[in-house]
C-alpha positions as CSV (number, residue, x, y, z in Angstrom):
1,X,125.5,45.6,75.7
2,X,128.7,46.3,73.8
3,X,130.8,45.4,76.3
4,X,129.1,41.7,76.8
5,X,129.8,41.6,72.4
6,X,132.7,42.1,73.3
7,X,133.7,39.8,75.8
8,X,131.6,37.0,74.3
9,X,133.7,37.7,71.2
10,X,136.9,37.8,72.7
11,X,136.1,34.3,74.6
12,X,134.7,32.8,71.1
13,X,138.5,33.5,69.9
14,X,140.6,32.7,73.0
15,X,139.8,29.2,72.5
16,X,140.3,28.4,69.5
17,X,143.8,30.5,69.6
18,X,144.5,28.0,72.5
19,X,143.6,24.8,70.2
20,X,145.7,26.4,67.7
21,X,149.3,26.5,70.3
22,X,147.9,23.1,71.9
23,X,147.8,21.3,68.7
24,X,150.4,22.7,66.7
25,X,153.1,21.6,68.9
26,X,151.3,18.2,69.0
27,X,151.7,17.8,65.1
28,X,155.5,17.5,64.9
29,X,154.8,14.0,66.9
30,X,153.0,12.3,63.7
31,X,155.8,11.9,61.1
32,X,153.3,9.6,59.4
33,X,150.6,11.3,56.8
34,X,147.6,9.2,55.8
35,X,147.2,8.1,52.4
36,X,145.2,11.0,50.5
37,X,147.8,13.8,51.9
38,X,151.1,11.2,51.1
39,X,149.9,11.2,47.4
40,X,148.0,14.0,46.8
41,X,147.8,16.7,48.4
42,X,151.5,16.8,50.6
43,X,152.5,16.9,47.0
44,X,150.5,19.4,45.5
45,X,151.6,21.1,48.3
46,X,155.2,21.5,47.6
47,X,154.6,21.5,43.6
48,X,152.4,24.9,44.5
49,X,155.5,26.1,46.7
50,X,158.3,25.2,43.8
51,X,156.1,27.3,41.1
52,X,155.0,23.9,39.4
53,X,151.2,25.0,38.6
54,X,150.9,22.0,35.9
55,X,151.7,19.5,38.9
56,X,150.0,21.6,41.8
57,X,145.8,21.3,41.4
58,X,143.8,18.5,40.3
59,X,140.4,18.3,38.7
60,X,139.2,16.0,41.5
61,X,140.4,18.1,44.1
62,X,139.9,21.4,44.2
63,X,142.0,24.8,44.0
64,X,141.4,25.9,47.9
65,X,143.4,23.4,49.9
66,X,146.6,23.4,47.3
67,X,146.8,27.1,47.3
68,X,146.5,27.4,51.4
69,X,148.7,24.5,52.2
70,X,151.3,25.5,49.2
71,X,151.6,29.1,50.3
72,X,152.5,27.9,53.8
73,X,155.0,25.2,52.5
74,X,155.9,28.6,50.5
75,X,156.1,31.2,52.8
76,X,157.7,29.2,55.9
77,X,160.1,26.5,53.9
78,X,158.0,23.3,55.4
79,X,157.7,20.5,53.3
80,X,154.5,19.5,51.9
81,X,153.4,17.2,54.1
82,X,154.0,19.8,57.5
83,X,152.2,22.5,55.6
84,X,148.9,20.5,54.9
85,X,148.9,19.7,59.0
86,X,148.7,23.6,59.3
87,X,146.7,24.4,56.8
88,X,144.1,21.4,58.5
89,X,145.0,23.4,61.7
90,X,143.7,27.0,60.4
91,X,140.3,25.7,59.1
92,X,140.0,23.3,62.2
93,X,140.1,26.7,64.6
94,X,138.7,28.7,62.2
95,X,135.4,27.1,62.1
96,X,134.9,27.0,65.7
97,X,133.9,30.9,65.1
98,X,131.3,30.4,63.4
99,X,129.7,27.4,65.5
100,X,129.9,29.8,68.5
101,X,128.1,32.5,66.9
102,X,125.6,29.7,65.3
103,X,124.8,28.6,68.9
104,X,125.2,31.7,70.2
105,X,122.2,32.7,67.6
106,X,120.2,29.9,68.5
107,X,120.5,29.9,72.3
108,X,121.3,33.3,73.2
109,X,123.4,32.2,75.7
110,X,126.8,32.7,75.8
111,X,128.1,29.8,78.3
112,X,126.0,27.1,75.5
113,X,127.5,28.7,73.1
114,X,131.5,28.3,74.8
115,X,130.6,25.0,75.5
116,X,129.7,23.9,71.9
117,X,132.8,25.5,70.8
118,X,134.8,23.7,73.1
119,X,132.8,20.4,72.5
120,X,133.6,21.2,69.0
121,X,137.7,21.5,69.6
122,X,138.0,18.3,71.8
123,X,136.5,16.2,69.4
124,X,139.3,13.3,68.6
125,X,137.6,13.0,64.9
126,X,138.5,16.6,63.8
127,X,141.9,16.7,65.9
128,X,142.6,13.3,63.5
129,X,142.6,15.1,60.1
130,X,144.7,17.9,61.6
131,X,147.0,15.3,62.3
132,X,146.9,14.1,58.9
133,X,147.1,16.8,57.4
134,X,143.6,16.4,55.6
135,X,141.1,19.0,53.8
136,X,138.0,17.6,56.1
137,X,137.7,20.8,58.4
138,X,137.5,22.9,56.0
139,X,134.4,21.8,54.9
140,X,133.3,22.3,58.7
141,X,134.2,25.8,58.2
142,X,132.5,26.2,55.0
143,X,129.1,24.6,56.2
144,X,129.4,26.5,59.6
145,X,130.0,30.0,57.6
146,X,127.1,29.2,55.2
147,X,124.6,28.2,58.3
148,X,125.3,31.3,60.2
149,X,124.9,33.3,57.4
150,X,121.4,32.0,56.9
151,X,120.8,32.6,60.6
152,X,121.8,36.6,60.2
153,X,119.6,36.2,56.9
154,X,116.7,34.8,59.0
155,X,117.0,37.3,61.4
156,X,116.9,40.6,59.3
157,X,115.8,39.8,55.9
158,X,117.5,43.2,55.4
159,X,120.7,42.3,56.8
160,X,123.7,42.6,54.2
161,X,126.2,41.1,56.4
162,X,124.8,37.8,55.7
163,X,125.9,37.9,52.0
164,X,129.7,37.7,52.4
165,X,129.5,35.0,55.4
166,X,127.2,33.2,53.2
167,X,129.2,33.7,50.2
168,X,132.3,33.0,51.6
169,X,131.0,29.4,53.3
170,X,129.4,28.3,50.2
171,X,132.7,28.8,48.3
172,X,134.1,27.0,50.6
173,X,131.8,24.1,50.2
174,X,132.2,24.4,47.0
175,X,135.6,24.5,46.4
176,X,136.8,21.0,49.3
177,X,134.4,18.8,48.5
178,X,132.2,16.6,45.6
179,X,129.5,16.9,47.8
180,X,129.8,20.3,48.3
181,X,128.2,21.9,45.6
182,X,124.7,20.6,46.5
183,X,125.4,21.9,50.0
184,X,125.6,25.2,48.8
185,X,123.3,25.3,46.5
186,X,120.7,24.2,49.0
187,X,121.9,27.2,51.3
188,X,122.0,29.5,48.4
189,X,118.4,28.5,47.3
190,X,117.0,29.2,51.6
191,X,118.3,32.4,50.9
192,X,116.8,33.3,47.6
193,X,113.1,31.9,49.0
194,X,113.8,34.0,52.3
195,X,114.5,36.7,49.8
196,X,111.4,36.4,47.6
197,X,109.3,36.3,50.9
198,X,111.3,39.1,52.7
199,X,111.3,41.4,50.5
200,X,109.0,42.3,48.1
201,X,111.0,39.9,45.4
202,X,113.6,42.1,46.1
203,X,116.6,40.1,44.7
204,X,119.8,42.4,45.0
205,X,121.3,40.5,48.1
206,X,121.0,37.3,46.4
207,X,122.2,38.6,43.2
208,X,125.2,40.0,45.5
209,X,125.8,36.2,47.4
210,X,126.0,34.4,44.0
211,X,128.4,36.7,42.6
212,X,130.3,37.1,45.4
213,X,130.2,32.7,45.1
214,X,130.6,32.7,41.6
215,X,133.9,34.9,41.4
216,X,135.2,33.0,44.3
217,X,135.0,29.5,43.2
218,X,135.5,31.0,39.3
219,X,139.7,30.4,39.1
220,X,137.7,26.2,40.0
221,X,135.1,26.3,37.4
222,X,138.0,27.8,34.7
223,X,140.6,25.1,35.6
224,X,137.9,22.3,35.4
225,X,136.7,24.1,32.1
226,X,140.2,23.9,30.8
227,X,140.9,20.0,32.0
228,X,136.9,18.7,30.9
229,X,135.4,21.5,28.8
230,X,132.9,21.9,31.4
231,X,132.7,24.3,33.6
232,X,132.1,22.8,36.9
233,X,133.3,22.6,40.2
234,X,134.5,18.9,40.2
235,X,135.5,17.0,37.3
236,X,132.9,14.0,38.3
237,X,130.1,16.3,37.6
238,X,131.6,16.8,34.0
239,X,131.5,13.1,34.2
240,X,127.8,13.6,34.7
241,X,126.5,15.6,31.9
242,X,128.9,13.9,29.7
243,X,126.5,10.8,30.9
244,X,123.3,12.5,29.8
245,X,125.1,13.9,26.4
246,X,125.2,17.5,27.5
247,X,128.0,19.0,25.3
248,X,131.1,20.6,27.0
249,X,131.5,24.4,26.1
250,X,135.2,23.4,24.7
251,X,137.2,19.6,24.2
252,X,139.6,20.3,27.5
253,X,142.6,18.4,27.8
């Protein structure tokens, strides 16, 4: 039984480390990036990598992407626009991982579960923000992490290696998108219920997921605190409850 884990594992990474050589040599044949990475985030990029923090994140953006794509443009010399291709690249292989042990999960079979992976990899959509050099995949990787750790939840209510792949997707979620905030917090609240109904109202592994999510999308909620005087994921939800009359904690910038 452990050596089929590991073989199944090993094939769930060999493909995506093959999408990874495959489509990294590809992306030095679009010079052109689309419009959101030419005046946004290519920039953010390189403002990240040159130390310029006042220049480098943006309420409406997010912290995740600028940090990833800036510490490659940092640590290899590439300019902004070639480090937020790779960046694109690592989520886009990274969340094939997940998907394979999703339908791995929900199938139990191993050749489903290489096929959806590599179903997943050819798909010209996903290849396309690579190529652009856009933030889409991660929120791929975010939603995949967050499902499968609801499936390992599912599974063994007891299970505490579904809090930091939970965690960790609805960060992610969290931290790319508008829309991803209600994303997670609709994962977050499966797991509380499954929780409740698990075990005996025993809340400690949900108490662990939402401050393992809170301190990771925290340096987020205090930059948007510090722009709106909310603190919020996104600067539009500020937006919001400024809207309804909800008071901000402090006057922002």
């Amino acid at each position: 039984m452990r050596k089929y884990t590991d073989n199944a594992w090993f094939s769930a990474l060999f493909l995506p480390l093959c999408g990874l050589l495959v489509l990294g040599t590809l992306l030095w044949l679009n010079p052109i990036p689309a419009d959101d990475t030419a005046t946004r985030y290519a920039p953010m990029a390189q403002a990240f990598a040159e130390g310029d923090w006042l220049y480098a994140f943006h309420p409406h953006s997010g912290v995740f992407f600028p940090v990833l794509s800036g510490g490659i443009a940092w640590l290899t010399g590439l300019d902004g626009f070639r480090a937020c291709q790779f960046a694109a690249l690592l989520l886009w292989a990274a969340a094939a991982v997940p998907l394979y042990g999703i339908v791995l999960k929900l199938w139990n079979d191993r050749r489903i579960a290489l096929l959806a992976e590599l179903l997943y990899l050819a798909a010209s959509h996903l290849q396309r923000y690579v190529y652009d050099g856009l933030r889409d995949n991660g929120r791929s990787l975010g939603l995949c992490l967050l499902v499968l750790g609801l499936l390992m939840f599912y599974e063994n209510r007891r299970s505490w290696r579904a809090v930091p792949v939970g965690g960790v997707g609805a960060a992610l979620l969290t931290m790319l998108r508008v829309d991803g905030p209600l994303i997670a917090a609709a994962g977050i609240l499966c797991f509380i219920v499954w929780d409740v109904t698990g075990n005996h109202r025993n809340l400690l592994r949900c108490a662990a997921l939402l401050i393992l999510t809170t301190v990771l999308i925290s340096p987020q909620l205090y930059l948007n605190y510090r722009w709106s005087g909310y603190p919020v994921p996104n600067s539009r939800y500020s937006l919001i409850l400024e809207h309804l009359g909800i008071p901000g904690w402090g006057d922002g910038i």
